[in-house]
TORMI-768694 format. One record per residue (C-alpha): residue in one letter; x, y, z. Coordinates in Angstrom, 2 decimals. Each point is the difference from the previous one (the first is absolute). Example, Ala and Ser with C-alpha at 12.3 -4.5 7.8 and 13.67 -1.06 7.14 Angstrom:
2
+--------+---------+---------+---------+
| residu |       u |       v |       w |
+--------+---------+---------+---------+
|      a |   12.30 |   -4.50 |    7.80 |
|      s |    1.37 |    3.44 |   -0.66 |
+--------+---------+---------+---------+
This chain:
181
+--------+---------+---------+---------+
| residu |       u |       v |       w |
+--------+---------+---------+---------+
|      x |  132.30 |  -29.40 | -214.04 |
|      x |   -0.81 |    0.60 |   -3.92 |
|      x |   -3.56 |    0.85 |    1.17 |
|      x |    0.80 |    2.62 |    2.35 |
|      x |    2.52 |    2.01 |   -2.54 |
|      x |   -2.80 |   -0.52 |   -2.60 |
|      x |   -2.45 |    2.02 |    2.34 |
|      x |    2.64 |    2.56 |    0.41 |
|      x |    0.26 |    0.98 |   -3.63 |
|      x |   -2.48 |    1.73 |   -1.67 |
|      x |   -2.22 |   -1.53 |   -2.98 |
|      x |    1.93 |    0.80 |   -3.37 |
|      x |    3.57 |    0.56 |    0.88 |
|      x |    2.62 |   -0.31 |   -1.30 |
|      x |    2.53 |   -2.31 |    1.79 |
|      x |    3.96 |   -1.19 |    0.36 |
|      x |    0.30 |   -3.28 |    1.29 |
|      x |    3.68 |   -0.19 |    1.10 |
|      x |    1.54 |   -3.44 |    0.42 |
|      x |   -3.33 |   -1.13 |   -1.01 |
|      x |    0.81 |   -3.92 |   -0.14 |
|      x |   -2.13 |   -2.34 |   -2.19 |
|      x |   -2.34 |    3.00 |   -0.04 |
|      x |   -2.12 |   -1.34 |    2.66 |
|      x |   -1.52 |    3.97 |    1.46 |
|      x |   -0.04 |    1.31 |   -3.56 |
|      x |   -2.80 |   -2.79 |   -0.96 |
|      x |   -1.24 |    1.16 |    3.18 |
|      x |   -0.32 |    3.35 |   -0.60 |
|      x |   -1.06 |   -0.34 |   -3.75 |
|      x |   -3.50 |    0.81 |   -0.29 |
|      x |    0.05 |    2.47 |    2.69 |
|      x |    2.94 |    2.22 |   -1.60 |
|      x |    0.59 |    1.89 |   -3.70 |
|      x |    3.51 |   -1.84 |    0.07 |
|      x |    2.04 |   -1.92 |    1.64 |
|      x |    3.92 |    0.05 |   -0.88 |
|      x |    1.87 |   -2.78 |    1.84 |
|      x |    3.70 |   -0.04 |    0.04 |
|      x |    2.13 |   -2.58 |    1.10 |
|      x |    4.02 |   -0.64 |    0.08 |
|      x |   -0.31 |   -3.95 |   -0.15 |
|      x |   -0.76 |   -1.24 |   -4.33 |
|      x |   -1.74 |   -3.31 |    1.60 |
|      x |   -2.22 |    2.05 |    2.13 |
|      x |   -1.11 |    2.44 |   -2.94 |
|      x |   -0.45 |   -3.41 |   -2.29 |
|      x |   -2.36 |   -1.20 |    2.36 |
|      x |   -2.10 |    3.00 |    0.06 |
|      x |   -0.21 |    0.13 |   -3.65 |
|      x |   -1.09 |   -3.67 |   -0.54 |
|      x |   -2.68 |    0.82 |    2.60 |
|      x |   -0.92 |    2.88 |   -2.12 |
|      x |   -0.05 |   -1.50 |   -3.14 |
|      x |   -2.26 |   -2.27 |    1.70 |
|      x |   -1.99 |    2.22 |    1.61 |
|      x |    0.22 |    3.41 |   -2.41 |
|      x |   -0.96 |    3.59 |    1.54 |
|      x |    1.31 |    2.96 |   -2.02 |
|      x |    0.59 |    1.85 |    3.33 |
|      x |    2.90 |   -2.34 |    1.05 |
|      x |    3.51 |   -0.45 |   -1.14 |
|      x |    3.42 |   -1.09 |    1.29 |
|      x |    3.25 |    1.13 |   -0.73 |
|      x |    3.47 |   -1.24 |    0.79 |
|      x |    2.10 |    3.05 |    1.04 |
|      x |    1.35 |    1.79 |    2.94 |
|      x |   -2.27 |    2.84 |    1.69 |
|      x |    2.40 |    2.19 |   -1.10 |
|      x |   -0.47 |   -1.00 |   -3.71 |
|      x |   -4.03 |    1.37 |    0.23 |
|      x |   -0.68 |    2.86 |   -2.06 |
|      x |   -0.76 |    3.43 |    1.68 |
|      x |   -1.75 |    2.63 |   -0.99 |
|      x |   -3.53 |    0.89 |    0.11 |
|      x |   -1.06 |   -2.95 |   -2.28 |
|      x |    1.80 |   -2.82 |    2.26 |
|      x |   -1.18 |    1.88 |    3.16 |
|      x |   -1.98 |   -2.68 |    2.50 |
|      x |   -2.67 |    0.89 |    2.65 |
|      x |    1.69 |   -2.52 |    2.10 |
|      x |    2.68 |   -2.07 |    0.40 |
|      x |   -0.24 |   -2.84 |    1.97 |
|      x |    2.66 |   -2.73 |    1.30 |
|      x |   -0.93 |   -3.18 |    2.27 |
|      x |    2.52 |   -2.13 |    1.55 |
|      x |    2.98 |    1.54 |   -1.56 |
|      x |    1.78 |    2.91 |    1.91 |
|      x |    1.52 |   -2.73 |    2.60 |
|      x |    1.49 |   -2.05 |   -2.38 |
|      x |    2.36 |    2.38 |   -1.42 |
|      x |    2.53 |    1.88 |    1.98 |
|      x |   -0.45 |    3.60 |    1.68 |
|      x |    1.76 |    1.70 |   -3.00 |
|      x |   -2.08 |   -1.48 |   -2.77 |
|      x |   -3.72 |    0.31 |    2.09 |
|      x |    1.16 |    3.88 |    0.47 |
|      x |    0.31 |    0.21 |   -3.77 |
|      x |   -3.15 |   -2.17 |   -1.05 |
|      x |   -2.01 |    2.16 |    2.78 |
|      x |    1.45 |    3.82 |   -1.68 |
|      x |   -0.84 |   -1.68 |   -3.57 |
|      x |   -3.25 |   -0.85 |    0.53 |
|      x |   -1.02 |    3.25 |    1.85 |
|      x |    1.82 |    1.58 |   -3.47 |
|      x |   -2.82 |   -2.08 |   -2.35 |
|      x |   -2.78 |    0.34 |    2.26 |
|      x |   -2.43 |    1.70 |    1.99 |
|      x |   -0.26 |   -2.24 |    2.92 |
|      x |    1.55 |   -3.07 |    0.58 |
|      x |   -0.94 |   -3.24 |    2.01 |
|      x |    1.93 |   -1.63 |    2.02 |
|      x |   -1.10 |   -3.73 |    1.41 |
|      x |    3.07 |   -2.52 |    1.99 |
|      x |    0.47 |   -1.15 |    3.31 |
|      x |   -1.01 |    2.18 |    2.77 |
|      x |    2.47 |    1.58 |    2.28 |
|      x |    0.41 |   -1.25 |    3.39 |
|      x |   -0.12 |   -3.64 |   -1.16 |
|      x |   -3.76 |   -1.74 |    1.89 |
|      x |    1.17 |   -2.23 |    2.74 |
|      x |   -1.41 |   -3.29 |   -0.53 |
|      x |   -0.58 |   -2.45 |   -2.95 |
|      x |   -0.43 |    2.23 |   -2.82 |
|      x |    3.37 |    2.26 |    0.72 |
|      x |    1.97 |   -3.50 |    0.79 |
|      x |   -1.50 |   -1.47 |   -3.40 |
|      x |    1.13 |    3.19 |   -2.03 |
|      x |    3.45 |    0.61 |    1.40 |
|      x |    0.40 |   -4.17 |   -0.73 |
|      x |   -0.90 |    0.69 |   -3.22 |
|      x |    2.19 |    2.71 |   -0.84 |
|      x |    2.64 |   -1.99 |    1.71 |
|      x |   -0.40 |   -2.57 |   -2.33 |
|      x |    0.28 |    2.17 |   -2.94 |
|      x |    3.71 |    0.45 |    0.05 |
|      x |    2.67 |    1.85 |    1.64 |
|      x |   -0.10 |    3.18 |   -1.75 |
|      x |   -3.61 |    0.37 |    0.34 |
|      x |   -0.30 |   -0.36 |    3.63 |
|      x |    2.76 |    2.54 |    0.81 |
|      x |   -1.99 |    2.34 |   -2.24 |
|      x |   -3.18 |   -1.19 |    1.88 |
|      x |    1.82 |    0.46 |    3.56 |
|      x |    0.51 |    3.42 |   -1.27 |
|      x |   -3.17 |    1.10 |   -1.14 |
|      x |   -1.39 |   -1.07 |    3.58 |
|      x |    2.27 |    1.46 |    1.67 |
|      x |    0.24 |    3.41 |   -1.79 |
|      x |   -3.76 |    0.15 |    0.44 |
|      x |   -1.46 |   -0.93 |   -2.77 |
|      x |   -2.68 |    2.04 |   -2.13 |
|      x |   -0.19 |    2.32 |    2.57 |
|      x |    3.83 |    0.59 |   -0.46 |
|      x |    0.41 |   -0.05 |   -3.77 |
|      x |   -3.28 |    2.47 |    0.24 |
|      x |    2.10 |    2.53 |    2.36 |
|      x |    3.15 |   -0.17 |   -1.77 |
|      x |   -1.51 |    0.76 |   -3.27 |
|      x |   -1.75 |    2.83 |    1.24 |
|      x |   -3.23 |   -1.71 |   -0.95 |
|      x |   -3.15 |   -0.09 |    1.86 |
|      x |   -2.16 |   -2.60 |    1.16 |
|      x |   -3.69 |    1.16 |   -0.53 |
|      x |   -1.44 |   -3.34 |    0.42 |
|      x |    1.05 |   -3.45 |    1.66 |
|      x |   -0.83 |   -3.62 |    0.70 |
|      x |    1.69 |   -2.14 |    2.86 |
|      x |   -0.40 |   -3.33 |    0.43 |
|      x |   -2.55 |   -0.80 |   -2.31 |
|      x |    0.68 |   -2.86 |   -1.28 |
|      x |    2.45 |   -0.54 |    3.35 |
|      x |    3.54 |    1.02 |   -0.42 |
|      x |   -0.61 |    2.27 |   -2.71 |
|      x |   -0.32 |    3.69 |   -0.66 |
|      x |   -1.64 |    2.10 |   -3.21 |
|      x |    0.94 |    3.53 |    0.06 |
|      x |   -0.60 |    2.91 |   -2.26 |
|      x |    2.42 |    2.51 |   -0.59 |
|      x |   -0.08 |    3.72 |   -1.37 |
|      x |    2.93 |    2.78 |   -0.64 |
+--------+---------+---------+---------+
C-alpha cells in the first residue's frame, strides 16, 4: 500500500502523516518528499519512530506526540497532503468526521488508505474482519460501523470532499483514495 500513496504524491511535498505509527510510510516517503511530519496519539508508537530515526537520520522526517488538532496552521504548517492508513475504522464515527474536516483544514489533498467497502468475500475479507475481531470490543463496533456506513466513500460524501483518484483492492481488501474540497 505505502508504494501506491508514494506514487500519488508529487516529488518534494510536503506531508502530514496522521496516526503515523512507528513511522513506517514516513521512512517510506523520505527521499521522495521535502518533509514528512508524522503525528501520532500513542508515546510508544512516536518512541519507536524516533529510535528508528536516530538510527537512520533524514532531516526531512520528524515525529511528534500530539493530537491533529494540536498542528499548527497557517501558511507555514500548511501540507500538500495529508495522508492516513488504517486509522479512520478504528475510531468511532464522531472522531473520523473530525480527523477527516482537520486534515482537509491543514492540507491540500488528503489520502485516505483502510479496508475497502463492501468487505471481499473469501479469505482475505474473513482474515481481516478476524482480525479486527480480535482487536477488542470497542474496535470492532467502530469497525462494524465504518463498513457499514460505507466506508471512504461515505466519510468522502459526508465531508463534502471529493474523490479525484482511487484504488480498490489492491493489495485485496483495501482501498487508497484521494480526496479534495
Amino acid at each position: 500500500m505505502f508504494g501506491q500513496i508514494k506514487a500519488f504524491i508529487e516529488p518534494q511535498s510536503k506531508v502530514l502523516d496522521v496516526g503515523c505509527g512507528t513511522g513506517r510510510l514516513a521512512f517510506a516517503l523520505a527521499g521522495h518528499c521535502q518533509s514528512v511530519f508524522g503525528t501520532d496519539l500513542s508515546k510508544k508508537n512516536i518512541e519507536r519512530a524516533n529510535l528508528v530515526l536516530l538510527r537512520q537520520p533524514n532531516e526531512s522526517v520528524s515525529f511528534h506526540h500530539r493530537n491533529l488538532g494540536e498542528i499548527p496552521t497557517g501558511k507555514q504548517a500548511y501540507f500538500d497532503y495529508a495522508v492516513m492508513t488504517y486509522v479512520f475504522h478504528e475510531v468511532n464515527e464522531e472522531e473520523r468526521m473530525g480527523l477527516l474536516k482537520q486534515m482537509a483544514q491543514v492540507s491540500n489533498k488528503i489520502i485516505l488508505g483502510d479496508y475497502v467497502v463492501p468487505r471481499p468475500e473469501g479469505y482475505d475479507g474473513f482474515i481481516s474482519k478476524t482480525i479486527e475481531f480480535l482487536a477488542g470490543r470497542e474496535h470492532y463496533r467502530n469497525y462494524k460501523t465504518y463498513m457499514a456506513k460505507g466506508g471512504i466513500q461515505y466519510l468522502a460524501d459526508a465531508a463534502g470532499l471529493k474523490i479525484i483518484n482511487e484504488i480498490k483492492n489492491r493489495p485485496s481488501a483495501s482501498h487508497i483514495a484521494i480526496l479534495v474540497k
